[in-house]
N, C-alpha and C positions, 0 to 999 in steps of 0.2 A: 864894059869889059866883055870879051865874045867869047861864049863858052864853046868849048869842044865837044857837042852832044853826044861824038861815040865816045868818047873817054871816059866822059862825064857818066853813062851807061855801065861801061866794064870796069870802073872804080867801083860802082854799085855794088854790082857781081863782085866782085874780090871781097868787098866787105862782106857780102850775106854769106862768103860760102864759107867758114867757121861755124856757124850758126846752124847752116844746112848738113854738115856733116855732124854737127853733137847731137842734133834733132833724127837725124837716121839711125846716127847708132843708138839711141836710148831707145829706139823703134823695133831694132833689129835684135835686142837684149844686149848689145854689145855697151852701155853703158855703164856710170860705176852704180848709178842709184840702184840698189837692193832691197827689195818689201823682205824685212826678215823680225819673223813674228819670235818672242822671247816669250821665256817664264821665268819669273824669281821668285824665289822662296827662303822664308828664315826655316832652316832644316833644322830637325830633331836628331841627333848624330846616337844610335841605338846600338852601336859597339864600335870599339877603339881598336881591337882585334879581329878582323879587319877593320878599319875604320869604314860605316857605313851609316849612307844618309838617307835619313825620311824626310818627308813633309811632318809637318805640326812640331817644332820648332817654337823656340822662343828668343827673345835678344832684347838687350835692355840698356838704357841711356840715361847720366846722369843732365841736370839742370845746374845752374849759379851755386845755389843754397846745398846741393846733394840733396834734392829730390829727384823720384824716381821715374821712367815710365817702362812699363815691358810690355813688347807689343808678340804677337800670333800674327801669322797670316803669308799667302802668296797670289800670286796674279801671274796677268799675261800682258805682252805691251807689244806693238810695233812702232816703233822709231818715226819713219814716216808716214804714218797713220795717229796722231796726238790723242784722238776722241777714240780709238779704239781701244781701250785701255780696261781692264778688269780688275780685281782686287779687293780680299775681306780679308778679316782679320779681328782680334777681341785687343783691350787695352788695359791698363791696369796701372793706378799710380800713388806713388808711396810718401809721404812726408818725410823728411832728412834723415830721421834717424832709419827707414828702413824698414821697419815695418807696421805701420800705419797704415791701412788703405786709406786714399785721400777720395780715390773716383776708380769706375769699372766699366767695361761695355764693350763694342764695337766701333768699327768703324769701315770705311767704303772707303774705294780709290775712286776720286773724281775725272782727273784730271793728268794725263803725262807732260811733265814740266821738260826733262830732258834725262838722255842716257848716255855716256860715252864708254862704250867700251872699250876694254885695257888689255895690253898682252899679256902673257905669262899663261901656261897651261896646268890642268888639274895631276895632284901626287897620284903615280902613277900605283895600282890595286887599291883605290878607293872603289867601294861598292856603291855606285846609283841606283837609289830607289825612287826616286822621284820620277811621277808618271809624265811620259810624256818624253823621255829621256830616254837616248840610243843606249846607253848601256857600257859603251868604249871609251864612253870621256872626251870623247873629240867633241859634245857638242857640250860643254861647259864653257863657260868664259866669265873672265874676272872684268867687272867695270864697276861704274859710280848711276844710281837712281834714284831722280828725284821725282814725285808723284803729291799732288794736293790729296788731303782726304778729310773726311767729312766722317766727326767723332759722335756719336748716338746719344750723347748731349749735348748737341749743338754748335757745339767748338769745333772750327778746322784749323788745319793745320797743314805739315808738309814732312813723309817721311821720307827720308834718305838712304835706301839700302846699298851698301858697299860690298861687295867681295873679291877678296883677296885670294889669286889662289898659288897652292905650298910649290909646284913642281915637285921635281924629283920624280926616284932619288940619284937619277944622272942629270944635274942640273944646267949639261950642257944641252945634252938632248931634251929635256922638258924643264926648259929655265921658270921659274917663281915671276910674278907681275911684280913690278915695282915693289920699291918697301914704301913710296907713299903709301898706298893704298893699303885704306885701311879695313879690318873686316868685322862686320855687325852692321849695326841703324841708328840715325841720330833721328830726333822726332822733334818738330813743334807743336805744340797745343795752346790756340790760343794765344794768349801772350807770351807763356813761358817757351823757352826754347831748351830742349833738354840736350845740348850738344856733344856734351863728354861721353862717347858712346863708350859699353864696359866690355874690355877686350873678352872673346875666348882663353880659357884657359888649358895649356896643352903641357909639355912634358914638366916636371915625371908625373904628375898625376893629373892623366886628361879631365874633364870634364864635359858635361853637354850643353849648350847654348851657347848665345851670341856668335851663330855661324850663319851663313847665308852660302847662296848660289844661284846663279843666274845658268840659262838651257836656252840654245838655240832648237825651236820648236820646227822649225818650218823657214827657207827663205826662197824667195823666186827670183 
């Protein structure tokens, strides 16, 4: 069979030039991929009137039987950066009935497994305390992260932080993330998986813990 070698040529060319043009624009910044560096934190929420968040926080997750874990801690993570990943935090775990210390410690983020973040924007005159943080709420965001970590006795596992965030209170103008999503931390250690994470509890009588937050840090 006799081929057409100009054809055969600018068939070439038609095929590469898709290729040549996503390659310029990721070149030119005009592409979608984003290096956008995050922090999470399980927040310490230090008044209800305004409602206002710290770091050093706590959030805690039942197992099968109602055993306990409650973990401390936040970090930093980029999405497409895996091994860039930071994160401490102490741990503490309780036998069924609740109060039993069963084990205690630390632990480290090894490892970024995945992050997807979720729409919905933060209620609006919440007070950001957490460093690192604009101040105006524009740089919060409600998603799902999973992270390997490595417990200070020897046990790993994989924490799960989720944040859910309220909107309002014009829910058209600052609509709420989904009602899947859920907000606190589920955790495994080990064999056990402590999956029933324990809601926050809010009106009428707020309290503090099992809340989290995710901050856009930085993105290029």
């Amino acid at each position: 069979m006799r081929i057409n070698r100009r054809r055969f040529q600018i068939s070439l060319i038609l095929l590469a030039l898709p290729l040549i043009f996503a390659l310029s624009a990721t070149a030119n910044g005009d592409g979608d991929r984003k290096e956008t560096k995050y922090r999470w934190d399980i927040v310490h929420i230090s008044s209800f009137s305004p409602v206002t968040a710290n770091p050093g926080g706590f959030a805690s997750a039942l197992s099968n039987d109602g055993s306990k874990i409650t973990v401390t801690g936040n970090g930093t993570f980029d999405p497409q950066e895996p091994d860039e990943v930071t994160g401490v935090g102490t741990w503490i775990t309780f036998a069924p009935n609740g109060t039993t210390v069963t084990g205690s410690g630390t632990y480290r983020v090894q490892e970024l497994i995945r992050f997807t973040v979720a729409p919905g924007v933060q209620t609006a005159g919440l007070v950001d305390n957490i460093p690192g943080a604009i101040g105006d709420l524009t740089d919060n965001r409600a998603g799902l992260l999973f992270v390997k970590v490595a417990y200070s006795d020897g046990s790993k596992g994989v924490l799960v932080v989720s944040c859910h965030l309220n909107g309002g209170p014009d829910f058209v103008a600052r609509p709420a993330a989904p009602a899947g999503i859920f907000e606190g931390i589920t955790a495994s250690k080990g064999y056990v998986d402590y999956w029933n994470r324990v809601p926050p509890i809010g009106a009428p009588t707020p309290m503090d813990g099992n809340r989290t937050l995710f901050h856009i840090l930085s993105q290029d």
